[in-house]
C-alpha positions as CSV (number, residue, x, y, z in Angstrom):
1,X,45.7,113.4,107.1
2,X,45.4,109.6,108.0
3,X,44.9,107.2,105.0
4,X,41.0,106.5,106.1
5,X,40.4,109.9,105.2
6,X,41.8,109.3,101.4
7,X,40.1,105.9,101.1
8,X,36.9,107.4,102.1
9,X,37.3,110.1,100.0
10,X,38.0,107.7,97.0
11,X,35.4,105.2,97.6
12,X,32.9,107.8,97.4
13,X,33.9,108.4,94.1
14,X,33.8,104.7,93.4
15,X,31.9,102.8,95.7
16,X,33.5,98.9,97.1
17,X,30.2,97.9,96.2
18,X,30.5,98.1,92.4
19,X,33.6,96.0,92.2
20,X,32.5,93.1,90.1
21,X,32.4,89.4,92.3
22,X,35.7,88.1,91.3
23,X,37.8,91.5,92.6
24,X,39.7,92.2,95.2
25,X,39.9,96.4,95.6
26,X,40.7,97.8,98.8
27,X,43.3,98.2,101.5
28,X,45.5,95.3,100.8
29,X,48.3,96.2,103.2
30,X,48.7,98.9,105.9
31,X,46.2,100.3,108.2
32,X,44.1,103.0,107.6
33,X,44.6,104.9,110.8
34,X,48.1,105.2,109.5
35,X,48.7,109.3,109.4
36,X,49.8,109.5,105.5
37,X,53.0,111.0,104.8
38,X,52.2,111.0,100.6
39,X,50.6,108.6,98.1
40,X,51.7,107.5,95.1
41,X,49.2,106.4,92.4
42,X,50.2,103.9,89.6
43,X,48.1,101.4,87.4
44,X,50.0,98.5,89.1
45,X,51.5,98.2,93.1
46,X,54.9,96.5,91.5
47,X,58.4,95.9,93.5
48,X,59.9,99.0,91.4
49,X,56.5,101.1,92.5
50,X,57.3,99.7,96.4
51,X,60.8,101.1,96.1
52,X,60.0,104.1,94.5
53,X,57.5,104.7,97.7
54,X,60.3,104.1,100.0
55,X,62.6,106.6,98.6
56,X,60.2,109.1,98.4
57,X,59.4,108.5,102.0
58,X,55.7,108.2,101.1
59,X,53.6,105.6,102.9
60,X,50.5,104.9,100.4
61,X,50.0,103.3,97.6
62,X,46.9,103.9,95.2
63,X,46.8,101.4,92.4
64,X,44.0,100.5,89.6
65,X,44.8,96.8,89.8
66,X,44.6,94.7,92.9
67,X,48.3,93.3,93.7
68,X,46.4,90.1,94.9
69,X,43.8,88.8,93.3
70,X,43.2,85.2,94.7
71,X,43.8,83.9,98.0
72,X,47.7,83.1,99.3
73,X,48.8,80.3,100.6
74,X,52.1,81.3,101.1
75,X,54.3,84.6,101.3
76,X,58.1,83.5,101.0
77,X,59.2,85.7,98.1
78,X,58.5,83.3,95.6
79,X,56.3,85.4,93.1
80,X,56.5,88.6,92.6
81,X,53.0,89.1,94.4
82,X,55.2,87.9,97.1
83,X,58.1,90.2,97.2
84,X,56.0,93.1,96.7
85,X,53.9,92.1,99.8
86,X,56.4,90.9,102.3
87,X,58.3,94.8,100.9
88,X,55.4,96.6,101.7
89,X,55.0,95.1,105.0
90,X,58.2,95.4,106.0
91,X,58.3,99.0,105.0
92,X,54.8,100.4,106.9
93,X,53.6,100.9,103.6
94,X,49.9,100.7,102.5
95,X,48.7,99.3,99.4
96,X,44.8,100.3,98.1
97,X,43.7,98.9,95.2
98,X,40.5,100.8,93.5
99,X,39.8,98.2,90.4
100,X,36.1,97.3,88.9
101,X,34.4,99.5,90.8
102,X,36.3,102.8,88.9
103,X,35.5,100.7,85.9
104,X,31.9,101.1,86.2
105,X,31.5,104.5,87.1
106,X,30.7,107.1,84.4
107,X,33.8,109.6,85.5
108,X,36.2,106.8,86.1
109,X,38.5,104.8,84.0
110,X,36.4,104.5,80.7
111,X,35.8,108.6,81.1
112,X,39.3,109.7,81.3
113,X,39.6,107.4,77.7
114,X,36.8,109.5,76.4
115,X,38.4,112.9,77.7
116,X,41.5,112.1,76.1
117,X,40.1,111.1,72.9
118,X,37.5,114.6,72.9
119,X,34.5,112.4,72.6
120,X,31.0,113.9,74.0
121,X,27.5,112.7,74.8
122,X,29.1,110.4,76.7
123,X,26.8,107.5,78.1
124,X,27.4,103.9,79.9
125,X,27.8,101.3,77.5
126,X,26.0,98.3,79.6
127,X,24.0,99.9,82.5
128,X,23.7,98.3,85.9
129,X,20.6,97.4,87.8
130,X,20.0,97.2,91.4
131,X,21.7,100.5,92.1
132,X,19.0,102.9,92.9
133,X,16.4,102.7,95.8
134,X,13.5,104.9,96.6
135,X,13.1,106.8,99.6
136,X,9.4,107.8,101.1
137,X,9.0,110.0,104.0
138,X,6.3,111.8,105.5
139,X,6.9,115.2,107.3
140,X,5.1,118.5,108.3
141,X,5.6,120.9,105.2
142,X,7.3,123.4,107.5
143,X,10.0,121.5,108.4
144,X,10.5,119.5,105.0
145,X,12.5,121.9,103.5
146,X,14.8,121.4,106.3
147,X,15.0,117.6,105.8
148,X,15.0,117.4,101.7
149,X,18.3,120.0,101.7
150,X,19.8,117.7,104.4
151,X,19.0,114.4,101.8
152,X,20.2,116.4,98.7
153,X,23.3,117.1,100.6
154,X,23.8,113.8,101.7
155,X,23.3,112.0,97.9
156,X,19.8,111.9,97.4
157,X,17.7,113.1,94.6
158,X,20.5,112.8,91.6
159,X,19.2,111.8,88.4
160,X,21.6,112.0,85.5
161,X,22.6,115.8,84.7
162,X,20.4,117.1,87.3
163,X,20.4,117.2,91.4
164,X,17.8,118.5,94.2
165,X,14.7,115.7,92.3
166,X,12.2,114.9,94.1
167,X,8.3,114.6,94.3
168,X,5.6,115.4,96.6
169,X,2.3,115.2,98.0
170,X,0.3,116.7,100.5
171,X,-2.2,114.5,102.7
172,X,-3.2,113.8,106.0
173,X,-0.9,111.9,109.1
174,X,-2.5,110.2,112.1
175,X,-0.6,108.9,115.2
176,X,-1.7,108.6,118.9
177,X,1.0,108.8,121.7
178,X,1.4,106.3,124.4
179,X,2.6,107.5,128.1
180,X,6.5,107.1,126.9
181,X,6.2,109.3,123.7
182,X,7.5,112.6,124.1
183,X,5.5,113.8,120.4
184,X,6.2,116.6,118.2
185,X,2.8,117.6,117.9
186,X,-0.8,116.2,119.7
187,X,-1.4,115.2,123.3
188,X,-0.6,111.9,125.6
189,X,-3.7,109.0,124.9
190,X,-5.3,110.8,122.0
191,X,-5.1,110.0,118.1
192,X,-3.6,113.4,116.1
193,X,-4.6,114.2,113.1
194,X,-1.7,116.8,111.2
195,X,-1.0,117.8,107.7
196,X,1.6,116.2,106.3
197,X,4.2,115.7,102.8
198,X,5.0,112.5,101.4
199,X,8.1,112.7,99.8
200,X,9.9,110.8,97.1
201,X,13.6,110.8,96.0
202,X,15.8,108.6,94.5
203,X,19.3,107.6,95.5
204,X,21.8,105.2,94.9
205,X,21.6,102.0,97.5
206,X,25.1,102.3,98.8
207,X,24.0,105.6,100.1
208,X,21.4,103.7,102.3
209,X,22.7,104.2,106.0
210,X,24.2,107.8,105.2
211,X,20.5,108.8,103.8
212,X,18.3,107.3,106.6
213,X,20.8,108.3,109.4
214,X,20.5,111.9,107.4
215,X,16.6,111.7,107.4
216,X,16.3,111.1,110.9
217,X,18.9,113.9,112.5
218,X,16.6,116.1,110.4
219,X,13.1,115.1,110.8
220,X,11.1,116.6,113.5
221,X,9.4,113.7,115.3
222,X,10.7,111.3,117.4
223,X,9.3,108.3,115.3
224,X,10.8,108.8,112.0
225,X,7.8,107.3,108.7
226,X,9.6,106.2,105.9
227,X,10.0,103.5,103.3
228,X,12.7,102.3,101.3
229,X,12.1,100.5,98.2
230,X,14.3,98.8,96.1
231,X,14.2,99.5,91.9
232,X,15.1,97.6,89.2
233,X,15.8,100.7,86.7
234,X,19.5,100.9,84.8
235,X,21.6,103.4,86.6
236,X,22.4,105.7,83.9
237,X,25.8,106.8,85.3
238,X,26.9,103.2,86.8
239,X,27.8,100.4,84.5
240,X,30.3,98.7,82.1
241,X,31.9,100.6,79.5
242,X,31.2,103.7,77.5
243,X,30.1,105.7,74.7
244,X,30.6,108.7,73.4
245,X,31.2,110.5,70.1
246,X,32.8,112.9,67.4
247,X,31.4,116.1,66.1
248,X,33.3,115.4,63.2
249,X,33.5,111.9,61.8
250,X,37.5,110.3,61.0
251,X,38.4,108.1,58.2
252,X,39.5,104.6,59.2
253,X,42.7,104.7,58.6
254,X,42.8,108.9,60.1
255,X,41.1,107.0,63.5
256,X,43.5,104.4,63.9
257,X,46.0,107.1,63.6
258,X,44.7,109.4,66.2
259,X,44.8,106.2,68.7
260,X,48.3,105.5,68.2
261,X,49.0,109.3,69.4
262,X,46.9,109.6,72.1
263,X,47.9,106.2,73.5
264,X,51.6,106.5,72.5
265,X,51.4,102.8,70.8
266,X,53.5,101.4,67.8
267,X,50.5,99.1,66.6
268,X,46.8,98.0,67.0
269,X,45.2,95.0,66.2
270,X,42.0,95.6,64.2
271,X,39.8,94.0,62.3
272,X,39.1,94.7,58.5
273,X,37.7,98.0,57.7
274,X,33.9,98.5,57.6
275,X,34.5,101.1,54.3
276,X,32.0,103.3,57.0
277,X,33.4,106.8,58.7
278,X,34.2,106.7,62.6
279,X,31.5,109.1,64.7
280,X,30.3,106.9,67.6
281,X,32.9,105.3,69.6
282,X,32.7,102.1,72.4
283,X,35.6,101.8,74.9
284,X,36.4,99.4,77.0
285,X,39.7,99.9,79.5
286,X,41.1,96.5,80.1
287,X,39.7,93.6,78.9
288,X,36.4,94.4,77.7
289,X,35.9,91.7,74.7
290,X,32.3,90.8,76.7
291,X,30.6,94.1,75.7
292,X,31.1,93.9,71.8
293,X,27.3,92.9,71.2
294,X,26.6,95.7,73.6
295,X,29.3,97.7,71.3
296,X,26.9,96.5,68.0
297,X,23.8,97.3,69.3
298,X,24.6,100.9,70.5
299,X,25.4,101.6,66.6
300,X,29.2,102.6,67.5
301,X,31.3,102.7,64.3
302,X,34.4,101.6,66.3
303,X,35.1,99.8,69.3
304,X,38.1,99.9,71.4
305,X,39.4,97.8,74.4
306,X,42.3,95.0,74.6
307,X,42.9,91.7,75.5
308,X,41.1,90.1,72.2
309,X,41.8,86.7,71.3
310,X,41.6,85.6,68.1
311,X,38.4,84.0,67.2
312,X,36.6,86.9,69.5
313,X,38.0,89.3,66.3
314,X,35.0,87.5,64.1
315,X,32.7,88.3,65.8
316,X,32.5,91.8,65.1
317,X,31.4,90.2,61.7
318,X,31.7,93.5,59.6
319,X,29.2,95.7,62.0
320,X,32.2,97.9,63.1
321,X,35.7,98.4,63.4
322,X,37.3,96.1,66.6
323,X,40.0,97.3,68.1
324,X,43.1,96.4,70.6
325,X,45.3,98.7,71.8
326,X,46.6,96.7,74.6
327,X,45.6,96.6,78.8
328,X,48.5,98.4,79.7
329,X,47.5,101.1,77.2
330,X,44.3,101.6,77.4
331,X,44.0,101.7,81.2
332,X,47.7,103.9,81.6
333,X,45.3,107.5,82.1
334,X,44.0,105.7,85.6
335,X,47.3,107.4,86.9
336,X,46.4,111.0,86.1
337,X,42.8,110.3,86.7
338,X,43.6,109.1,90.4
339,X,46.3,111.9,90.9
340,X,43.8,114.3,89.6
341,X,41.1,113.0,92.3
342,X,43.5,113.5,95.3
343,X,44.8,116.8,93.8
344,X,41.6,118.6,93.7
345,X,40.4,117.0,97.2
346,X,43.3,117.5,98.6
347,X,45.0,120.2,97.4
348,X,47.6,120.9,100.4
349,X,48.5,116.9,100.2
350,X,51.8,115.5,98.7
351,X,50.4,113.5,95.3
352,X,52.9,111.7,92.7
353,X,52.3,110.1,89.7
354,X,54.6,107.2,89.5
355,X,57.5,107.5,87.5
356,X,57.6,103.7,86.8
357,X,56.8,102.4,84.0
358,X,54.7,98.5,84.9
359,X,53.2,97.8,81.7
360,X,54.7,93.9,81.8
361,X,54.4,93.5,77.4
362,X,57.1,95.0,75.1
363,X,57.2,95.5,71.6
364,X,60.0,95.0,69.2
């Protein structure tokens, strides 16, 4: 098992590409031909988390937050970004951070809040355009069964709750074959004429190279017809925050309750209470004060996420109950979530949760 193969595995969970611009997720240190002798996953790559690799004899890091951010000038042990780095180095130990882009997908960060919390009908909160493209191809219909099972496999054709879309048409193909063509069908220096399927899937644009290189190891012809065309429709299932719900509604008081439980926290800031029952729930891991109006306008009773200041408490204005729980605490489930990942993927493959504790606030 070489730490490629668990990166690759990871970023097809959560692609690099839906990091948000100012991130920095990916393999900070190490290489990823290294063989892997175990990973440990953690919300933050810490000194203690470092050390605790080093004892375990484990040689990969998987962290939610990026241990550098911003660019550094210098690495003499000054910070603690520093010491962390220059130990990792030292120690033939990779760091991979997998940040924003587990924020926005609908089964990462914001999901395992929602599974823990028993909420259904979940949806994205703020969804993202730009991610889907449109895939045309032209084929004979006896080999485009051959080619659409190939795409399905390969990404294409998922749209929400279902797999295997497509559409298609029949209608009629013309080519004519110079003296270097070596055609599926027709003859040297005359046009052809064939019966043909135009077909039409959907898939999401990171997928691009994967699906084309797909298309054309299972096409027939040696000249490959297709189009791709961009789309500016939301990607249900790619996007900031989420919402979900209650089949039974909670007082106020009986919600705030149930978050200090699940979240194992001694107090919440909250704004006053609305007098209304809490059904439809907003979350936001992390700092997620940007998506209240989204929060508002998806009618959610209650929305949670951390990092609040104060004036940004107003402006909930009475529409629903605002609530912080803290970074540390909302986002701490990233650790099973990513040791689930690996787990199920890679069964036979030696997986810790960290037994560190890196949230940097303490209550008294």
């Amino acid at each position: 098992m070489t730490i490629k193969q668990i990166i690759s595995y990871l970023e097809s969970v959560a692609h690099p590409s839906l990091q948000e611009s100012y991130d920095n997720a990916g393999l900070i240190t190490g290489n990823a031909n290294w063989e892997c002798g175990g990973t440990i996953c953690c919300l933050d790559a810490t000194e203690s988390v470092v050390d605790e690799a080093i004892e375990k004899g484990y040689n990969l890091i998987v962290a939610h937050h990026p241990v550098v951010f911003s660019g550094l000038k210098k690495i003499i042990g000054k910070t603690y970004v520093e010491r962390t780095i220059i130990k990792a180095i030292k120690n033939d130990i990779a760091i991979y951070a997998i940040h924003t882009n587990l924020d926005n997908v609908l089964a990462g960060v914001n999901g395992k809040i929602a599974e823990k919390l028993g909420l259904h009908n979940l949806s994205i909160l703020a969804p993202r355009g730009g991610q889907l493209s449109k895939l045309h191809f032209y084929v004979p219909a006896s080999h485009a069964g051959n080619a659409m099972n190939a795409l399905f496999e390969a990404g294409a054709g998922h749209i929400g709750n279902y797999s295997e879309c497509s559409f298609r048409v029949n209608g009629i193909g013309s080519f004519k074959p110079n003296e270097e063509a070596n055609p599926f069908s027709g003859e040297i220096g005359k046009r052809q004429e064939d019966e043909e399927l135009k077909v039409e899937m959907l898939f999401p644009s990171w997928l691009e190279s994967i699906v084309i290189s797909t298309l054309k190891a299972n096409h027939p012809y040696e000249e490959v017809a297709y189009e791709i065309i961009a789309l500016g429709n939301k990607h249900q299932d790619i996007g900031s925050g989420i919402t979900g719900e209650w089949e039974i509604p909670l007082a106020e008081t009986a919600f705030l309750q149930k978050l200090k439980q699940v979240f194992n926290i001694p107090i919440i800031k909250h704004t006053q209470f609305t007098g209304k029952p809490i059904k439809r729930i907003s979350i936001c891991g992390g700092a997620g004060i940007f998506l209240l109006k989204n929060a508002i306008s998806s009618g959610s009773d209650a929305y949670i996420t951390a990092d609040i200041k104060y004036h940004e408490f107003f402006d909930a204005d009475g529409q629903l109950l605002l609530a912080d729980i803290g970074h540390y605490e909302s986002e701490q489930f990233t650790t099973d979530l990513l040791a689930n990942l690996l787990e199920q993927k890679f069964p036979n493959f030696a997986v810790l949760k960290t037994g560190v504790n890196t949230n940097p606030v303490q209550y008294f």
